[in-house]
N, C-alpha and C positions, 0 to 999 in steps of 0.2 A: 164019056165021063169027064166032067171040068175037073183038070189038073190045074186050073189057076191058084197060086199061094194065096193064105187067107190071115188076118193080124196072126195068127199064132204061130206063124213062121218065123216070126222076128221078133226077139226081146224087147217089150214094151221102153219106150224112151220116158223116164219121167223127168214130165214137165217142173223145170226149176221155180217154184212160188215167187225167189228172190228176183226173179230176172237175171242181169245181168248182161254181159254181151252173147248174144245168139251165135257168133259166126263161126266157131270152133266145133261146137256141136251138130250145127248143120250143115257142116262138109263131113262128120263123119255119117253121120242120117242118110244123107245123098247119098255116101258113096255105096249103100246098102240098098239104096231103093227111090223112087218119087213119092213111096207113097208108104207111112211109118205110124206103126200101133201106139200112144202116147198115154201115159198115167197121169190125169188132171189130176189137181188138187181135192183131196178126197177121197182120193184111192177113184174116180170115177173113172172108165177107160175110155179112151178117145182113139181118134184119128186124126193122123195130119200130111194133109199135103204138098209136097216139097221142092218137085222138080216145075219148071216152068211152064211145059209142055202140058203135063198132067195134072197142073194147077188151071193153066186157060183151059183146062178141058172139063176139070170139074166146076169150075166158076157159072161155067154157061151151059150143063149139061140139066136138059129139062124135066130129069128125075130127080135133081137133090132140091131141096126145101131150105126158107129159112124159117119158116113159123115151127116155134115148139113142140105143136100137137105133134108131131114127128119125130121129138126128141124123146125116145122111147124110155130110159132110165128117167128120167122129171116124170112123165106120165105114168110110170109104175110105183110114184110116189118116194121113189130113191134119191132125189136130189133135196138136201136139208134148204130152209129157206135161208139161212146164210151163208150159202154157199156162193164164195167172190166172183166167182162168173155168173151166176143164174141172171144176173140182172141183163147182162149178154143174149141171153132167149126169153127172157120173159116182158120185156119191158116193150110198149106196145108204140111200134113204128115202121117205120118203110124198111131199116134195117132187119127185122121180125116178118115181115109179110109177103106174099105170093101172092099172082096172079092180078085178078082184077082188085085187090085190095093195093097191094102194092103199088099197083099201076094210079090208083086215085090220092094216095099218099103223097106218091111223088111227082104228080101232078099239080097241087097244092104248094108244096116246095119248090118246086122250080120255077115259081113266078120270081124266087127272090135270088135267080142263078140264072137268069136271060144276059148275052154276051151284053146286052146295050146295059143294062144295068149293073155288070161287072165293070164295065168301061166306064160309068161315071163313075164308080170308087174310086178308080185311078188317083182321082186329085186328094182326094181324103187320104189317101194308102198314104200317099206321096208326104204328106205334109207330118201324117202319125208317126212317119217313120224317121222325119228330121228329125221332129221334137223328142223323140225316143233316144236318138243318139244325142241330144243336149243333155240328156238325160241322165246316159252311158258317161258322157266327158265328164259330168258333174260327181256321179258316183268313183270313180277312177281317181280325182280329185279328193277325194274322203279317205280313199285308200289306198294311198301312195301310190298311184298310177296301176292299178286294180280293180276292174271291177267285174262283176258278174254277169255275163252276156244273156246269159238265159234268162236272169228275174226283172233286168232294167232294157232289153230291147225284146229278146223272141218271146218273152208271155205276153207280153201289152199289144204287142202290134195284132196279132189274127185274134186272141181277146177284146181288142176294142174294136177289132172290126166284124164278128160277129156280132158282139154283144149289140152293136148299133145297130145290125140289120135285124136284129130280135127287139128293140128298144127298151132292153134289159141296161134300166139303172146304173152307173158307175158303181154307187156304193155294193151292189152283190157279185161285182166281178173278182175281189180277193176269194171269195168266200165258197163262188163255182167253183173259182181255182181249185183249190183246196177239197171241195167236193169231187170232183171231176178224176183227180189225180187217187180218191181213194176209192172210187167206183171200176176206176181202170187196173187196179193193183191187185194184185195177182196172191199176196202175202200178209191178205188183209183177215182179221179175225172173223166168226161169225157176227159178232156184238157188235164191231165197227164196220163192218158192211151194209147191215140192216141200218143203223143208225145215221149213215152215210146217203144212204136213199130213201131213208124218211125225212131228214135236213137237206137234200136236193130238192123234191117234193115238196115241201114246205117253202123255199126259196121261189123256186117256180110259180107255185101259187100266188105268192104276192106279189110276182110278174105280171101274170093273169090278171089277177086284181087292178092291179094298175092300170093296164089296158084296155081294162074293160071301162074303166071308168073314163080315162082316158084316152080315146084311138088316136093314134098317129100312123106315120106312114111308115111304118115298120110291119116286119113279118107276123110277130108275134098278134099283133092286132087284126092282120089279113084273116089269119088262121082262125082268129076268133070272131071274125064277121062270114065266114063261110061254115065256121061251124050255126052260129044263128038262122043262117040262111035257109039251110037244110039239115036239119040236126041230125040226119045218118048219114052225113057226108066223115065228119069229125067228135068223137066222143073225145069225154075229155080225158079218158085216159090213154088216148092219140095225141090227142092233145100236151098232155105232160112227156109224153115219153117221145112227142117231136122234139120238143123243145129241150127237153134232156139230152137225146142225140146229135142235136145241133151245136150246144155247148159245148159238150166234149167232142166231138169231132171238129168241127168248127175250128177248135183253137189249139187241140191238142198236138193232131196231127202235123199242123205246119207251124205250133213249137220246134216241134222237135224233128222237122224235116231243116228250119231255117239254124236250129244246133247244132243239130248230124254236117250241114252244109259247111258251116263256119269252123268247125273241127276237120273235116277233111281236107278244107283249102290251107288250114293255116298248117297241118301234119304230113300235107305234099305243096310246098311251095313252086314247086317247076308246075304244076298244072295250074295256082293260083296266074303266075309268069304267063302263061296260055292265053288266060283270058284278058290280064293287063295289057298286055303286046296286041291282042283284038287278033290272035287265032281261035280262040274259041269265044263263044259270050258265056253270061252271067247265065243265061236259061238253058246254056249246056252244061252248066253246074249245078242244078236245081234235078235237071233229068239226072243226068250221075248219080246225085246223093238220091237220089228216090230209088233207083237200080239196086246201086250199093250199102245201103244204109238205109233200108226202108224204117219210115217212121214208124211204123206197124210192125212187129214182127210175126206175132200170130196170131188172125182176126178169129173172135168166136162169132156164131157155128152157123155150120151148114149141116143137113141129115136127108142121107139117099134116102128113099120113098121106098127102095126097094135095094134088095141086094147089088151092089155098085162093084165091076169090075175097073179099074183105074191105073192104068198103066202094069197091068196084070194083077197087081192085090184086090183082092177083095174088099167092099167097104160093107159093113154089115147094116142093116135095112135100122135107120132107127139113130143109127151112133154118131153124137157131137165131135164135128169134124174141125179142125183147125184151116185156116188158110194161110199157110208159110211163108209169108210175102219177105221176106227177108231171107230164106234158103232159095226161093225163085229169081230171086234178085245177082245171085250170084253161083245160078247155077251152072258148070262148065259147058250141059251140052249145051244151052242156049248162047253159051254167052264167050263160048271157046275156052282155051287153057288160064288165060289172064281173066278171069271172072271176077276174080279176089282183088284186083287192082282198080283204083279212082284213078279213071283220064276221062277230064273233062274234053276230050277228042274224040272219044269212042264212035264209030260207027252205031249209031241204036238201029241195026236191020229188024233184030229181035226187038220188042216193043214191053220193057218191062210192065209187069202186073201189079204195081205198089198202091195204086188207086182204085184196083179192082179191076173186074174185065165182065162184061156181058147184061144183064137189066140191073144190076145193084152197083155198077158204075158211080164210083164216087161224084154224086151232082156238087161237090166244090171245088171239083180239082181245078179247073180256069181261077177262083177267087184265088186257091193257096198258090197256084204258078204265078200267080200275080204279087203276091204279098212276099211270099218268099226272092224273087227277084229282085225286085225294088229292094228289099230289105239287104239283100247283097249288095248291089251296084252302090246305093248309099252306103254303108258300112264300110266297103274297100277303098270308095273313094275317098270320103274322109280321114277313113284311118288308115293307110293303103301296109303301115307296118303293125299293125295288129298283129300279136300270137298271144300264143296259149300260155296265161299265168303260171302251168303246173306240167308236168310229163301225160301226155296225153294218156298211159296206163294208169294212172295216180286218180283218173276224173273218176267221179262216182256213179255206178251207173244206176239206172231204174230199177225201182224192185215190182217189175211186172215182166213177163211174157210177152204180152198184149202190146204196149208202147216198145219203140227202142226207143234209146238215148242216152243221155246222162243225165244226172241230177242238177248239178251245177258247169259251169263253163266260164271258167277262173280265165279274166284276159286281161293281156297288158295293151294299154293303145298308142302306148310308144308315142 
C-alpha cells in the first residue's frame, strides 16, 4: 500500500498575486517539505517545488511535460481566457514544447546563442553599457545626485541587446517593456491581460512585417527564412510566441538579475570589498545573486504525465507545477546553514538551478553572464561609491510571483 503523503497533507500555500519578496515564505514552505500544494490565482490548485534536490530532480525527470495538452484543468475547460498565467502554457514555443518538437524549436534558436557569436557581442555589450552609464551620470545630474539604476542602465542594456539580435526596432522597445512586464504579472486583471497579449501580438507583427520586407542579419529574420523554407518547420504561431519569449526573457531576466546584483553589493559592502581587493571577481557576483536572489522566483509550469512521487509528495497526474527557483536557491540542505546569506566567496560545490537544469536549460544564460558582468565591472568601477538612494526595506518590490526584484532602484553615485 503507498503510504506516500499527497497535496492534501499540507495546507494549500496561496500564491500572493502581489508578489513581493519570496524569501520569508519560502523558508517557512521548506521547512515543511520540498515539495508544497499552492493556490494560484483563481482559486486554481497547483504545485510547487521547492527544495534543490527535488527541483533538479523534477526539472529533468522524463515523466513531466511542458506542453498544455497535460495541463489537465485548461483542457477540462476550467482555466478562463484571462486568466494571468495561461499565456504561461498556452503561448506556442520551445518554453511549451516536448520531445522532437522542442528539440526542432531550439534548434532554430540556438543559431543566435553559438559561444563565437556571444563573443562578438562582447564589443557591443562593452560600449551599450558605457554609454548607459553616461546616461546614469546625466540622470543623477537632473536629480541632485539621484537616479534610477533600473530604468536608465539594467532595462536598456539586455533590452538593446536582445532587441538587436531580434532586429526589433528601437521605437517598440519602451512599449515591449511595458508589454512584457504586464504579461509577467501575476496581479494583472482579466481585461488587461487579454489586452496585453493582443498589443504584444500586434507589436510583433509589425516586427514580422518588417523583416520580411526587409531581411537582415538578425534572428527575427533567420526564423522567418526557415520558416519559408519548409513551412512545417515554423508556423507562425511559433513564430510569434518565439519571438514573444525571447523578449521577455531576453531582457527581463537579466534586468532583474543585473538589479538583484547591484542591491545585494551595495547592502553588504564587505563582499562588494571582496571583489575590489580582487578576492573574488565580478562573475562570482553574478553566480551569488543568481543563487541568492534568483530573478525568477516561480517559473510556470511543468505537468507530470502521470501520478509523480517527488521527494515523497505526491504530484497529481495533470497539475500546473511551479519551479521555485528562488526557495532552491537558498535552500539549507543544499546549500548548508548560511544559505540565506550573499558571499560572493562561497564555494558553489552545489550548482544552483536559477537558469534551469536539464533539455529546457536556459539557451541565454552565456549572453545574460555576460551582460550582467560587464554591467558590474563598469558600474563599480566608475562609480566605485555608489549605494542605495533609499533603505533597502523601503524599495518597491514586483507585483509578480513570476519575476523577483524591485520595481525601482533609487541610487546615489556619490
Amino acid at each position: 500500500m503507498d503510504t506516500s503523503p499527497t497535496s492534501a497533507d499540507r495546507t494549500p500555500h496561496r500564491m500572493d498575486p502581489t508578489g513581493g519578496c519570496p524569501h520569508a515564505a519560502n523558508a517557512r514552505l521548506l521547512a515543511q517539505g520540498a515539495v508544497a500544494p499552492v493556490v494560484l490565482p483563481g482559486d486554481v490548485q497547483g504545485m510547487a517545488v521547492l527544495g534543490h534536490d527535488a527541483l533538479k530532480e523534477f526539472l529533468s525527470h522524463p515523466e513531466v511535460a511542458k506542453d498544455a495538452r497535460h495541463f489537465a484543468a485548461l483542457q477540462a475547460g476550467e482555466i478562463p481566457e484571462g486568466w494571468p498565467l495561461r499565456t504561461f502554457a498556452t503561448v506556442q514555443g520551445m518554453t511549451t514544447a516536448d520531445g522532437a518538437d522542442h528539440k526542432r524549436l531550439r534548434s532554430l534558436m540556438s543559431r543566435a546563442f553559438t559561444p563565437r557569436r556571444i563573443e562578438d557581442l562582447r564589443p557591443r555589450i562593452e560600449k551599450l553599457t558605457s554609454d548607459l552609464l553616461d546616461d546614469l551620470a546625466r540622470a543623477a545630474e537632473e536629480g541632485d545626485g539621484v537616479a534610477d539604476l533600473r530604468t536608465h542602465f539594467a532595462l536598456p542594456l539586455p533590452m538593446g541587446v536582445i532587441c538587436e539580435l531580434l532586429g526589433v526596432d528601437a521605437e517598440h522597445h519602451t512599449t515591449l517593456h511595458h508589454l512584457s512586464n504586464q504579461i509577467v504579472a501575476t496581479d494583472i486583471s482579466p481585461e488587461e491581460s487579454l489586452a496585453a497579449n493582443r498589443r504584444m501580438i500586434e507589436v510583433l507583427g509589425q516586427v514580422i512585417a518588417a523583416r520580411t520586407q526587409n531581411p537582415g542579419d538578425d534572428l527575427t529574420s533567420a526564423l522567418i527564412a526557415a520558416r519559408e523554407e519548409n513551412g512545417d518547420r515554423l508556423s507562425p504561431p511559433e513564430l510569434l510566441g518565439t519571438l514573444m519569449l525571447m523578449i521577455i526573457a531576453g531582457h527581463e531576466t537579466t534586468l532583474n538579475l543585473i538589479t538583484n546584483a547591484v542591491r545585494g553589493l551595495c547592502t553588504h559592502r564587505d563582499q562588494l570589498e571582496l571583489i575590489t581587493s580582487g578576492r573574488a571577481t565580478w562573475a562570482d557576483a553574478v553566480e551569488e545573486t543568481l543563487r541568492w536572489d534568483s530573478p525568477v522566483s516561480f517559473f510556470p509550469f511543468r505537468y507530470p504525465t502521470r501520478d509523480l512521487t517527488v521527494d515523497g509528495t505526491v504530484i497529481p497526474q495533470g497539475t500546473p507545477v511551479l519551479a521555485g527557483y528562488s526557495a532552491a536557491g537558498r535552500d539549507p540542505e543544499a546549500y548548508g546553514p548560511d544559505a540565506d546569506l550573499f558571499r560572493v566567496d562561497r564555494d558553489h560545490g552545489t550548482r544552483h538551478l536559477s537558469l534551469g537544469h536539464g533539455a529546457h536549460f536556459c539557451l541565454g544564460a552565456p549572453l545574460a553572464r555576460m551582460e550582467a558582468t560587464t554591467a558590474l565591472t563598469q558600474l563599480f568601477t566608475r562609480f566605485p561609491d555608489l549605494d542605495l538612494a533609499i533603505p533597502e526595506p523601503e524599495l518597491p518590490r514586483h507585483s509578480s510571483f513570476v519575476g523577483n526584484s524591485v520595481h525601482r532602484l533609487p541610487v546615489r553615485l556619490r
